[in-house]
ZAMARGU-4260 file (C-alpha; in steps of 0.2 Angstrom, whole numbers, plus 5000, padded with zeros to 4 digits):
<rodrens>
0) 4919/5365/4987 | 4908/5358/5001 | 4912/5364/5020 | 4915/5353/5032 | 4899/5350/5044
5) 4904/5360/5060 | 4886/5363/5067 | 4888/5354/5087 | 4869/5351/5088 | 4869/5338/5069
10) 4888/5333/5079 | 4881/5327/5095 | 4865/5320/5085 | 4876/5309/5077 | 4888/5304/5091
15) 4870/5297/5100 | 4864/5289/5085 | 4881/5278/5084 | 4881/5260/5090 | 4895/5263/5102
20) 4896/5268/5120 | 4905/5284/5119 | 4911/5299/5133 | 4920/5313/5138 | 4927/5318/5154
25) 4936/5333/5160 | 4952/5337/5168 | 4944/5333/5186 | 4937/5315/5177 | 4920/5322/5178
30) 4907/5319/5164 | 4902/5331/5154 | 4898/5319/5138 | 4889/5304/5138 | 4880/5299/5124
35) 4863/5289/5122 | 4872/5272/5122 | 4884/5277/5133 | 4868/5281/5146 | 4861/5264/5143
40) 4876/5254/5147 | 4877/5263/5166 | 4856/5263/5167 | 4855/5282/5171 | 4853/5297/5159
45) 4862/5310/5154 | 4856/5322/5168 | 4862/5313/5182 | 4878/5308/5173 | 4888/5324/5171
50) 4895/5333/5181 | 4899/5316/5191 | 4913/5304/5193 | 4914/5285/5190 | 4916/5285/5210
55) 4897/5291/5211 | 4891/5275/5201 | 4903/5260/5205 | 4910/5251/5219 | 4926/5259/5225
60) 4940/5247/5218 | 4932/5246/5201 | 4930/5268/5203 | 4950/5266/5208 | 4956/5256/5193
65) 4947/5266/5180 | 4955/5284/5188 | 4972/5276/5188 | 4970/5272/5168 | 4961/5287/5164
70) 4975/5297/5173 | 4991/5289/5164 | 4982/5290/5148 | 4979/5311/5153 | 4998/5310/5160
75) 5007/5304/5148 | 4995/5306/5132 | 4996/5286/5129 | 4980/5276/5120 | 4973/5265/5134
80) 4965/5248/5126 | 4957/5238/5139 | 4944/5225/5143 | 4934/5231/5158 | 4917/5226/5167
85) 4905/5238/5166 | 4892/5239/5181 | 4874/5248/5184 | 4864/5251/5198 | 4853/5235/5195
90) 4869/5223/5195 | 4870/5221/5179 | 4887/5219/5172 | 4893/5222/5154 | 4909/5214/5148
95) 4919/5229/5137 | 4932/5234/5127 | 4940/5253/5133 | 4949/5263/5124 | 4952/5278/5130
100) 4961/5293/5123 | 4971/5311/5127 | 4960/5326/5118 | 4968/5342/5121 | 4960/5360/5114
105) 4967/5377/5108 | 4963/5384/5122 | 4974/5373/5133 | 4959/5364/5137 | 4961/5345/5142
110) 4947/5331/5138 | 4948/5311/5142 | 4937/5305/5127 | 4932/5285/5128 | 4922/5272/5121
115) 4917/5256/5126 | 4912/5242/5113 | 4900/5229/5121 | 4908/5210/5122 | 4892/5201/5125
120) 4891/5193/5111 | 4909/5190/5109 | 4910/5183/5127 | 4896/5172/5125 | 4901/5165/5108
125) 4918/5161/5116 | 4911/5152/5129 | 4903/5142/5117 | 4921/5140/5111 | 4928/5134/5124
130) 4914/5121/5131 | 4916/5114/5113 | 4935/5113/5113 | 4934/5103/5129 | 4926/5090/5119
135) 4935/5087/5104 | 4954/5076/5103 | 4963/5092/5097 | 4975/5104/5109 | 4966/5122/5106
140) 4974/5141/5113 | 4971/5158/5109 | 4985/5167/5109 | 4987/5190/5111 | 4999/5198/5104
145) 5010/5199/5118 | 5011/5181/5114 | 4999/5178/5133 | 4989/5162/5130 | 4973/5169/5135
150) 4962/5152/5133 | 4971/5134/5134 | 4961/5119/5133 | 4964/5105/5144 | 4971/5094/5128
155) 4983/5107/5126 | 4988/5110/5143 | 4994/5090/5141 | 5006/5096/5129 | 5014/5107/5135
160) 5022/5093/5144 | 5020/5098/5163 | 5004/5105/5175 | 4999/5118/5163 | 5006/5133/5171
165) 5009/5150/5163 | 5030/5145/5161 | 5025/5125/5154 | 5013/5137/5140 | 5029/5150/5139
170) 5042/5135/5134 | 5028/5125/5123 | 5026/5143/5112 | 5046/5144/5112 | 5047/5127/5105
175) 5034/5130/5090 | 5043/5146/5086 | 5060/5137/5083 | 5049/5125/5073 | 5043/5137/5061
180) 5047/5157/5063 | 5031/5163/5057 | 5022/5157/5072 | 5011/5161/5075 | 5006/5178/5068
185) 5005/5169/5048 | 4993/5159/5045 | 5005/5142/5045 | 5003/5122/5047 | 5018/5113/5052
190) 5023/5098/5060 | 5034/5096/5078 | 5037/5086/5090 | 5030/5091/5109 | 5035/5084/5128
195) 5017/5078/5131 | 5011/5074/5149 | 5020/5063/5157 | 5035/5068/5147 | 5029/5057/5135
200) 5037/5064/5115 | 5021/5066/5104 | 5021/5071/5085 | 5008/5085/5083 | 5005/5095/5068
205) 5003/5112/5072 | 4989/5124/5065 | 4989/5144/5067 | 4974/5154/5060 | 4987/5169/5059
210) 4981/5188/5070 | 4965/5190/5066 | 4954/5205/5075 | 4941/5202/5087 | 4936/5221/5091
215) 4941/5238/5091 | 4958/5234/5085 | 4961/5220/5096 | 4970/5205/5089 | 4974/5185/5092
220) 4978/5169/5084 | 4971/5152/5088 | 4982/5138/5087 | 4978/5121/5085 | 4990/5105/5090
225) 4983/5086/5081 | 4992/5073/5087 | 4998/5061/5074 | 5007/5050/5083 | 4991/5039/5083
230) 4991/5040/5067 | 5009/5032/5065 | 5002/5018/5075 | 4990/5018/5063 | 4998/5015/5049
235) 5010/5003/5059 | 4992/4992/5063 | 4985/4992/5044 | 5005/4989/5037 | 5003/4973/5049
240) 4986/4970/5045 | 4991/4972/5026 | 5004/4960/5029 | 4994/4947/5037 | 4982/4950/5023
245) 4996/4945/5011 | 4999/4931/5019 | 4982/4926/5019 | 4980/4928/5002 | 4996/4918/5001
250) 4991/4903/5010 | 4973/4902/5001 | 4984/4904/4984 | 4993/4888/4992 | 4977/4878/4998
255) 4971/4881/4981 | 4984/4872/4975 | 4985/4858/4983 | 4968/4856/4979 | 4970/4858/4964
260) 4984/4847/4964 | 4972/4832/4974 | 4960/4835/4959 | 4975/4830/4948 | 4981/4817/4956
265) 4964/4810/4956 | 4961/4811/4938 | 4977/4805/4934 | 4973/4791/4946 | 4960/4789/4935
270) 4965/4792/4918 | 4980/4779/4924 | 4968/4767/4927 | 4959/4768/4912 | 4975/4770/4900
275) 4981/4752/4908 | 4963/4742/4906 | 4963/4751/4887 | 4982/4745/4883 | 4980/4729/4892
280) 4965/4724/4882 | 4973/4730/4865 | 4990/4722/4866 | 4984/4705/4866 | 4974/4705/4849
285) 4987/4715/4843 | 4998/4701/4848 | 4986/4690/4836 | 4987/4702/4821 | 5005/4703/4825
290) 5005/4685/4823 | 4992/4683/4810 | 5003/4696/4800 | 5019/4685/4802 | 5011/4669/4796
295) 5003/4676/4779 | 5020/4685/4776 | 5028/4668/4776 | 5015/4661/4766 | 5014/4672/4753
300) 5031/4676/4753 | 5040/4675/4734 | 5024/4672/4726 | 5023/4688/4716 | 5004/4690/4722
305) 5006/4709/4726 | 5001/4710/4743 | 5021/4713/4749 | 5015/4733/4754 | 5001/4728/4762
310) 5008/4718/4774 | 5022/4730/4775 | 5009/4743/4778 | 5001/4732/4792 | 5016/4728/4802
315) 5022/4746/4803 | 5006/4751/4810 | 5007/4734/4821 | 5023/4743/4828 | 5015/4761/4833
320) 5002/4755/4841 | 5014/4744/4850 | 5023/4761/4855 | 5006/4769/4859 | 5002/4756/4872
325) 5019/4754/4877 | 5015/4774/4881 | 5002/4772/4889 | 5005/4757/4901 | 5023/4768/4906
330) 5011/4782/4910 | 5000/4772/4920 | 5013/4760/4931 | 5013/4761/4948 | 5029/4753/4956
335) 5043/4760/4967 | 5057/4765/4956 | 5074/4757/4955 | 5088/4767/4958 | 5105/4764/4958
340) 5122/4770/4957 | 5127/4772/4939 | 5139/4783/4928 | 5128/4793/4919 | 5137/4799/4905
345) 5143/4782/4899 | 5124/4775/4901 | 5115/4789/4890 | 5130/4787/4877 | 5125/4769/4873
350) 5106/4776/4874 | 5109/4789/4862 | 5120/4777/4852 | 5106/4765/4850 | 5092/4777/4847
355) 5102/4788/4833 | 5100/4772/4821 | 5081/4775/4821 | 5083/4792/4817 | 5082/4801/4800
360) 5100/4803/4791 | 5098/4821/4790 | 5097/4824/4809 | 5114/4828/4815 | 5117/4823/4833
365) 5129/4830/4848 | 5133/4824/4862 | 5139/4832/4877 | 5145/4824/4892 | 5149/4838/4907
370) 5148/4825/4921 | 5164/4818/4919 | 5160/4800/4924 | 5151/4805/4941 | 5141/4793/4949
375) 5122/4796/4949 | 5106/4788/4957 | 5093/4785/4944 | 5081/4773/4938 | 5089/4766/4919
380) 5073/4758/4914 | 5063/4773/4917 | 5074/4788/4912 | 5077/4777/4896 | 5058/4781/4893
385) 5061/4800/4898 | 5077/4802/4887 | 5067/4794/4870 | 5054/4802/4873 | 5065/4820/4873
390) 5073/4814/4857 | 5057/4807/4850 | 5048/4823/4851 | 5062/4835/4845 | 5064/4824/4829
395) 5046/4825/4824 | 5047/4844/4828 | 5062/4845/4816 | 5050/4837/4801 | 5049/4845/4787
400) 5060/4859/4790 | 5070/4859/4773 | 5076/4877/4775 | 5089/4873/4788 | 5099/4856/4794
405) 5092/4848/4806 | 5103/4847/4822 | 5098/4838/4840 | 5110/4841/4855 | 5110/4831/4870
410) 5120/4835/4886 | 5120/4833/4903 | 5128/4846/4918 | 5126/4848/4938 | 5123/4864/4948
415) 5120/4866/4965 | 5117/4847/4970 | 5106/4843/4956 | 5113/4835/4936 | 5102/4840/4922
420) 5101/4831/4906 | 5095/4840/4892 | 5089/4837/4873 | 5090/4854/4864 | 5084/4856/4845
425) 5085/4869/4832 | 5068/4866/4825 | 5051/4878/4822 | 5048/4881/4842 | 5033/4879/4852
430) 5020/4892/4851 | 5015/4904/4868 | 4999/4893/4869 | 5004/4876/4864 | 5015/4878/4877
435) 5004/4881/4892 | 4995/4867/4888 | 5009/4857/4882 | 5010/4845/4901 | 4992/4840/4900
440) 4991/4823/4897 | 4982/4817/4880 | 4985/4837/4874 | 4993/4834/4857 | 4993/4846/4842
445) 4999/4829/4829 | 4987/4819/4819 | 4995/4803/4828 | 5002/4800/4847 | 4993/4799/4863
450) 4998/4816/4870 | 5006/4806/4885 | 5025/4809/4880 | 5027/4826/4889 | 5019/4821/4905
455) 5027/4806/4905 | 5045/4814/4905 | 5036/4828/4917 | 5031/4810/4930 | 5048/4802/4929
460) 5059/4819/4934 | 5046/4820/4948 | 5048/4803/4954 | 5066/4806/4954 | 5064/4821/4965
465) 5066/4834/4952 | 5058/4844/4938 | 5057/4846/4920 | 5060/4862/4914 | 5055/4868/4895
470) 5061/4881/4884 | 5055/4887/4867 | 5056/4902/4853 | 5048/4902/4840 | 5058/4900/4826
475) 5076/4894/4834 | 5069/4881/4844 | 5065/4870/4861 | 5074/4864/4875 | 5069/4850/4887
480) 5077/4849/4902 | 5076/4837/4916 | 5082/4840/4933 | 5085/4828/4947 | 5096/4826/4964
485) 5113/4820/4962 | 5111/4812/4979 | 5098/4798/4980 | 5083/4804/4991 | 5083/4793/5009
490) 5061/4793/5003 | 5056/4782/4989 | 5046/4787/4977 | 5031/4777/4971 | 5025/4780/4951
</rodrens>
């Protein structure tokens, strides 16, 4: 079993090869110890050390305070733990930390042992600290474990809500620790509200780095308080500048519109144009073929030559190119429209009365009437255009759909100041991309029309201060809709 060294001269050889400043005095406070770094921290060696006081080698007040510590800690037996300064002949002084220590022999013998840990570098990095935490927008302390703010920053001296004196630091601590209990010997991040200077409310959030040791057993925490309050102005700043962004983005959505819109109207303008010089310079040689038509028909009438298919032949296509530019001189009139005062209902039942003997026999056909005689302003000669159209595009939809009997409703309503009247089939339904495109005018997915009939009904509820509105599933069927003001509009409106 290995002995434990006793030998004093490999003892004291260690004890003067240790980093740390260490001594021993007796019962008078007299050296009898002082080890080589010891020697070096005073500047004199160990000959002219013992047997001498601390009175021999420093300026009486600081000789006075170290006999009064070194005697309660001989007294009563208590540790002593205390930053001093320690001074040499030269006037060099050494910022260390003393502890100091009760040793008592065997024999009765009584010995004050101490060491003193250099805080040079400790100091000086601290310094550093604290120049940089006077430079940063953060409130910084170091806090003992007495709970004595030993270092305050002048940030965090504004929080604490009055001139920064030891109390205003007493009650800013009190107030954290109600916030979070572990404060601030756990490591912790919180957030609370402080009285800043000026009494001013800030929200901070808090940051503790928990006790951590700085030397010889020596412990503190450095908090940290970041003021947020900014940053809820912040966020109050972008959520306005967000909105104003939104509206931006609204108003150039609307600017592109109504350029978009001027385009239109500027080709339809156009296209107007150029739809009313085409049909006007069609309809009078169809007017001579018309008339050519009618002549040979009389002439050849009852004459058995054979030709009685042909000429029917002719005048049925003399008749849809009639409706073509018919079409297309509706689309392309400009004139105010003439409004007046009519009973709806009755007016659309002679319409619908006179159009269902064109229609096919197997197209079934309801009427209903939900306007109970109520007189509305429209224009008769225009919304006849818009009403035939409806019921004209819904029949040729219904073509050739045996499976099922073909059935058109047609009614009219009012809600909230406006009367719809609306033509509603049960027929195949209008695909997802037929019916974007469905309101461009001369779009048309038939091998025959002009693609105007849609747009036409689209211009008429327009110039009647309303809107057409078009439904569709594929496979049940479509609805056209057209919406207009059951109060005539003090504006006219020009087609």
């Amino acid at each position: 079993m290995t002995q434990r060294l006793t030998d004093p001269n490999i003892l004291l050889a260690i004890l003067d090869n240790l980093p740390t400043s260490i001594f021993v005095k007796d019962e008078d406070l007299r050296f009898v110890y002082s080890n080589i770094q010891h020697c070096q921290m005073i500047g004199k060696p160990e000959a002219d050390l013992l047997g001498k006081s601390d009175g021999d080698f420093y300026q009486y007040e600081h000789a006075h305070g170290f006999a009064l510590r070194d005697h309660m800690v001989l007294d009563t037996g208590d540790e002593c733990i205390i930053e001093e300064m320690a001074s040499r002949e030269d006037g060099m002084t050494t910022p260390v930390l003393t502890r100091k220590v009760r040793l008592e022999r065997p024999d009765g013998q009584v010995y004050l042992i101490g060491t003193n840990s250099d805080m040079s570098d400790y100091r000086k990095r601290e310094n550093q600290y604290k120049a940089l935490t006077d430079t940063v927008p953060v409130g910084v302390a170091q806090i003992d474990e007495n709970l004595d703010i030993t270092f305050a920053n002048p940030l965090f001296n504004a929080y604490c809500g009055g001139d920064g004196s030891e109390n205003d630091k007493a009650r800013l601590l009190l107030k954290l620790r109600e916030a979070n209990a572990t404060f601030p010997g756990e490591a912790s991040k919180f957030e609370a509200e402080v009285q800043g200077l000026g009494n001013q409310p800030r929200n901070v959030i808090v940051v503790s780095s928990g006790w951590l040791e700085i030397a010889d057993g020596l412990r503190s925490a450095t908090i940290s308080l970041v003021d947020v309050s900014q940053n809820t102005e912040l966020q109050r700043i972008n959520s306005e500048i967000s909105r104003l962004n939104q509206e931006l983005a609204a108003n150039m959505r609307k600017l592109s519109d109504a350029q978009d819109d001027l385009v239109r109207k500027g080709r339809m303008e156009q296209l107007g144009q150029l739809t009313a010089t085409v049909a006007h310079e069609l309809r009078n040689p169809l007017g001579t073929v018309r008339t050519s038509a009618f002549l040979l028909e009389r002439k050849l009438r009852d004459k058995n030559l054979g030709v009685d298919t042909q000429l029917d032949r002719i005048n049925k296509a003399i008749v849809r190119c009639d409706n073509i530019i018919t079409q297309l001189l509706d689309f392309s009139r400009t004139r105010h429209l003439e409004c007046a005062l009519s009973d709806l209902d009755q007016w659309l039942t002679g319409i619908v009365e006179e159009e269902v003997q064109k229609l096919p026999s197997h197209v079934e056909v309801e009427l209903l009437l939900g306007l109970d005689g109520q007189q509305v302003p429209f224009d008769p000669a225009r919304m006849q255009r818009a009403v035939i159209n409806m019921i004209s595009n819904s029949v040729e939809a219904m073509e050739g759909e045996s499976a099922k009997p073909s059935r058109l409703v047609i009614s009219t309503f009012r809600k909230l100041g406006y009367v719809s009247l609306r033509v509603t089939d049960n027929g195949p339904g209008i695909p997802a991309d037929v019916l974007a495109r469905i309101r461009e005018p001369l779009y048309t997915t038939k091998s025959f029309g002009t693609g105007l009939g849609v747009p036409a009904i689209e211009q008429i509820a327009q110039l009647h201060g309303g809107r057409l509105d078009i439904t569709s599933e594929v496979g049940s069927g479509s609805s056209f809709t057209v919406w207009f003001p059951e109060v005539q509009s003090r504006e006219k409106s020009a087609a």
